[in-house]
C-alpha positions in Angstrom: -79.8 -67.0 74.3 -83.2 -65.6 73.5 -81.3 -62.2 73.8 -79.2 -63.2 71.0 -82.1 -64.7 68.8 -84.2 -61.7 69.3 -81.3 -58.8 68.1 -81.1 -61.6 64.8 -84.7 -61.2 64.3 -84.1 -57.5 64.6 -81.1 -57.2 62.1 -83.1 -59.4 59.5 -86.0 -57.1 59.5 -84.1 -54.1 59.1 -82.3 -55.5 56.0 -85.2 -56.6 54.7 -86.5 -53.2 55.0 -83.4 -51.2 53.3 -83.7 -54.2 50.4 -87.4 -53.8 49.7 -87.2 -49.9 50.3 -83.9 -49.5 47.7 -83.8 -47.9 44.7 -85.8 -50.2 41.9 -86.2 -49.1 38.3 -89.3 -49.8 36.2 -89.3 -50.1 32.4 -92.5 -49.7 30.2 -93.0 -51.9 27.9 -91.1 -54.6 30.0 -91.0 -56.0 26.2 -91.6 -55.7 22.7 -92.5 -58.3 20.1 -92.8 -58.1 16.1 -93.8 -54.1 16.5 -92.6 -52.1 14.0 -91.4 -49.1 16.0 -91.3 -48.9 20.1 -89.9 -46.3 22.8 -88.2 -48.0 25.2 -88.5 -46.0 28.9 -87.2 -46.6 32.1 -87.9 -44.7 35.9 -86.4 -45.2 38.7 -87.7 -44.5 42.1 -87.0 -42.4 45.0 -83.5 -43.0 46.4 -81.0 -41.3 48.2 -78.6 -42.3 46.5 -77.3 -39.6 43.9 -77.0 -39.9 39.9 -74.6 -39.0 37.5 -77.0 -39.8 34.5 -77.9 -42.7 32.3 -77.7 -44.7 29.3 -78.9 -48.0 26.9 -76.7 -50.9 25.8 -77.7 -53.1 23.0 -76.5 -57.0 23.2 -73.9 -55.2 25.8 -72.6 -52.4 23.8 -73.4 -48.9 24.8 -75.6 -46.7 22.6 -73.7 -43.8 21.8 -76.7 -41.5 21.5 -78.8 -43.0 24.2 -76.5 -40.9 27.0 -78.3 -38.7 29.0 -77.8 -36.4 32.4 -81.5 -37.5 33.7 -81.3 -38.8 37.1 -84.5 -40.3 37.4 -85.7 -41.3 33.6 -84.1 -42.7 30.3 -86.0 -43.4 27.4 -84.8 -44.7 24.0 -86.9 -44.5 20.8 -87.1 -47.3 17.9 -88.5 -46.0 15.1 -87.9 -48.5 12.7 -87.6 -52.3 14.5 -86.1 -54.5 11.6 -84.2 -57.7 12.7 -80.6 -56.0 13.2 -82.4 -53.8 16.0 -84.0 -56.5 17.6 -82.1 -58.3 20.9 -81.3 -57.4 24.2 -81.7 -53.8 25.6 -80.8 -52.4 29.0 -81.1 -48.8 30.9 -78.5 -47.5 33.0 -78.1 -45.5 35.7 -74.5 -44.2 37.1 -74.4 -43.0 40.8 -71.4 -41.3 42.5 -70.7 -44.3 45.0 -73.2 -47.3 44.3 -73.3 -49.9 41.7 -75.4 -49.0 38.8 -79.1 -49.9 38.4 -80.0 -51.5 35.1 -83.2 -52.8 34.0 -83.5 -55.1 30.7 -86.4 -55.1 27.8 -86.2 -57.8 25.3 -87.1 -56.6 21.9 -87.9 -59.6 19.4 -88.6 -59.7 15.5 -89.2 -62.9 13.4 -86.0 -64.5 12.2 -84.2 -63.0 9.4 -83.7 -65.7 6.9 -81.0 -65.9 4.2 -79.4 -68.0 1.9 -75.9 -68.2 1.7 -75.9 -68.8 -1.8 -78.7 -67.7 -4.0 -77.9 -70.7 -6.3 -75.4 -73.4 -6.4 -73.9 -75.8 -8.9 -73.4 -79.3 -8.4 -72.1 -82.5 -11.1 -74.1 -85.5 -11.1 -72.7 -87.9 -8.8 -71.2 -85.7 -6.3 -72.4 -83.8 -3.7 -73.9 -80.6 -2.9 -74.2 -78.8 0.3 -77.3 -75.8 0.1 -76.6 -73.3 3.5 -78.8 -71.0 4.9 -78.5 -68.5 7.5 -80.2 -66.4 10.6 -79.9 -63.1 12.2 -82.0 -61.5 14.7 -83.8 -62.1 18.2 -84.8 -64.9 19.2 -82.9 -67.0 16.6 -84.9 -70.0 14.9 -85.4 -73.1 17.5 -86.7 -74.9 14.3 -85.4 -75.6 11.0 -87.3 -77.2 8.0 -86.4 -77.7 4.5 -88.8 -78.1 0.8 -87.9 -79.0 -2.5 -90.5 -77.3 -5.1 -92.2 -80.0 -7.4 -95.2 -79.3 -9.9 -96.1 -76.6 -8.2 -95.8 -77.8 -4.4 -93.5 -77.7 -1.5 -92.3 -81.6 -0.6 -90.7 -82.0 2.9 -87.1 -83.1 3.0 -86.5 -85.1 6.0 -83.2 -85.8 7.7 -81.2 -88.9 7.5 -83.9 -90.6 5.1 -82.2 -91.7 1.4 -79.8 -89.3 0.2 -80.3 -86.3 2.1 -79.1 -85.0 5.5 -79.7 -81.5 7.3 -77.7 -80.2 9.9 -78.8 -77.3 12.0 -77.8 -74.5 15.0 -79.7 -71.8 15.9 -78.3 -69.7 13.6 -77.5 -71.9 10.6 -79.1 -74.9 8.6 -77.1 -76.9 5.8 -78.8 -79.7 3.4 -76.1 -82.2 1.8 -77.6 -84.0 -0.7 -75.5 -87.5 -1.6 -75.1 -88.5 -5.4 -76.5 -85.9 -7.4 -79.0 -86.7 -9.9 -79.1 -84.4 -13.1 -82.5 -85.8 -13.8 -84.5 -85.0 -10.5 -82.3 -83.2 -8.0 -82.2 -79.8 -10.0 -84.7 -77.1 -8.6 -86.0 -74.7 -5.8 -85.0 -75.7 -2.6 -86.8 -73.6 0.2 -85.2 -73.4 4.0 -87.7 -72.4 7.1 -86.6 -71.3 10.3 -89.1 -70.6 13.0 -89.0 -68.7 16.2 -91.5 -68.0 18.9 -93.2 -65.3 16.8 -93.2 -67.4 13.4 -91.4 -68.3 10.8 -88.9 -66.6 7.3 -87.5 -68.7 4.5 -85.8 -68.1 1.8 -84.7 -70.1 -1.8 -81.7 -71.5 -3.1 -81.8 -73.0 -6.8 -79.8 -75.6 -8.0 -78.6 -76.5 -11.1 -77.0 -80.1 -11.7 -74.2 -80.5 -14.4 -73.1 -83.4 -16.6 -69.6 -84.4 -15.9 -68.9 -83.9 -19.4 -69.5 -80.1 -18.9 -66.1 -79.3 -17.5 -64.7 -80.9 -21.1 -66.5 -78.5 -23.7 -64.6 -75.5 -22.9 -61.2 -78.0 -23.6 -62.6 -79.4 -26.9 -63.8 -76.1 -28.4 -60.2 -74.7 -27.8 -59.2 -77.9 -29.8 -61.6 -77.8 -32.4 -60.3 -74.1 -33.3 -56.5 -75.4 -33.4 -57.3 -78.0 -35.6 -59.8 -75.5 -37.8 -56.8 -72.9 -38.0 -54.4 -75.7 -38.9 -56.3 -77.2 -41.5 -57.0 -73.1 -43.2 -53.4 -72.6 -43.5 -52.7 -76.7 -44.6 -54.5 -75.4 -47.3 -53.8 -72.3 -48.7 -50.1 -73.5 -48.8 -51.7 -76.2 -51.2 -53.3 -73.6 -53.5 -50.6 -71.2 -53.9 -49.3 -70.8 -57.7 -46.4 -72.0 -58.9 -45.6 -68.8 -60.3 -45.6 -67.1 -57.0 -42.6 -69.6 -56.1 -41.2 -68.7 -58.7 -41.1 -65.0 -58.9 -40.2 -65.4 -54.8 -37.3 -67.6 -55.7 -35.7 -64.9 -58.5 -36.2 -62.1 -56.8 -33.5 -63.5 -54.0 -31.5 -64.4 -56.1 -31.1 -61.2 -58.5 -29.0 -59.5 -55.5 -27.1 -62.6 -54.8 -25.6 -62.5 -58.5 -25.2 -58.7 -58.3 -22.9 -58.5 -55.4 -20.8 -61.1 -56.4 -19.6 -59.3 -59.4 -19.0 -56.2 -57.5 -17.2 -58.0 -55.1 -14.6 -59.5 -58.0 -14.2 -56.0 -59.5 -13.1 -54.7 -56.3 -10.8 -57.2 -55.7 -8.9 -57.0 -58.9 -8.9 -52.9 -58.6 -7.0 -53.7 -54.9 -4.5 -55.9 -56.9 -3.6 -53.5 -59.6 -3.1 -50.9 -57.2 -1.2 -52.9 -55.3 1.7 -53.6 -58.6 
């Protein structure tokens, strides 16, 4: 028995040898945070085991330009970091029988913050629901909204009166109940906030009468009626004479070709004896 427990011993040091002594891969800077440009680099150590080359994925797709025939170093350069490079990067290396070595570097930016809409239109009464939107790495763990007045930024909060936010990561929305054309009209301002800080951006509202949708119907009506009344009225002021002249003038022709008509029939008949 102490045969047996001693050859165990054995076999767990020597795999505890091969796993400590395996091929590991090193990446400088293990991560990058609200830099403006970064080279991403990776080494990996001595192995037996043999290469076929290496290259980067972003958020798990590969980097089409990032493929190279290096066997023991892969870099990738960033020269502009704006939120749409920012996420999750990883070096690979190939080798002819083994699984492939990777090594991750997280590369974060403050959130990218956008409204949907850069203004929205609402009638008094009913409801309007103002959207904004994230991109980047990390997304916003924290959403606030402001409504501008005199000057200053006033806190919404949620579920208080007539207003209530709903919020994901990547996605805030403010409904605000029963629209008031008097005091609900404005700037409204969302925040989102990461780990590194925070972006907003501005939505404006504008709050209609609901007698806004009639105008366009009654000016349409008021020009019938105006072009109506124009014509009502120069029929009134024609002269009497023009009737007049109009009513001869058709009926000159009339007369004309009724005589003709007579002649011709009395020539048929003579011809006809």
């Amino acid at each position: 028995m102490k045969l047996l427990w001693a050859l165990a011993a054995l076999l767990l040091c020597c795999w505890r040898a091969d796993a400590s002594t395996g091929p590991q891969v090193s990446a400088e800077p293990s991560e990058v945070s609200n830099q403006t440009s970064a080279v991403l680099t990776c080494n990996i150590t001595d192995s037996s085991l043999p290469i076929k080359g290496s290259y980067w994925t972003h958020n798990d797709k590969v980097l089409d330009n990032s493929k190279s025939s290096s066997s023991k170093y892969a870099s990738y350069n960033l020269e502009k970091i704006t939120y749409q490079q920012s996420g999750h990067y990883e070096c690979v290396f190939e080798t002819e029988t083994g699984p492939k070595l990777k090594r991750a570097i997280e590369v974060k930016t403050l959130p990218h913050v956008a409204a949907y809409k850069r203004s929205e239109h609402g009638n008094e009464n009913d409801k309007s629901v103002l959207t904004c939107v994230a991109h980047g790495y990390p997304l916003p763990t924290d959403w606030m909204w402001y409504k501008e007045e005199g000057g200053e930024q006033k806190p919404i909060v949620n579920s208080t009166e007539r207003y209530e936010i709903k919020s994901t990561p990547n996605k805030t929305m403010l409904t605000i109940e029963d629209l008031n054309i008097e005091t609900d009209g404005g700037s409204y301002l969302c925040y989102g906030t990461n780990e590194l800080g925070q972006n907003k951006d501005a939505i404006f509202l504008r709050v209609r009468s609901r007698l806004a949708a009639l105008w366009p119907f009654l000016g349409i009506v008021a020009e019938v009626i105006i072009l109506v009344t124009v014509i009502f009225i120069y029929e009134k002021r024609r002269k009497p004479d023009d009737i007049t002249d109009d009513d001869d003038s058709g009926a000159a022709p009339l007369k004309s070709n009724s005589t003709t008509n007579h002649k011709d029939k009395n020539v048929r008949q003579r011809n006809a004896n």
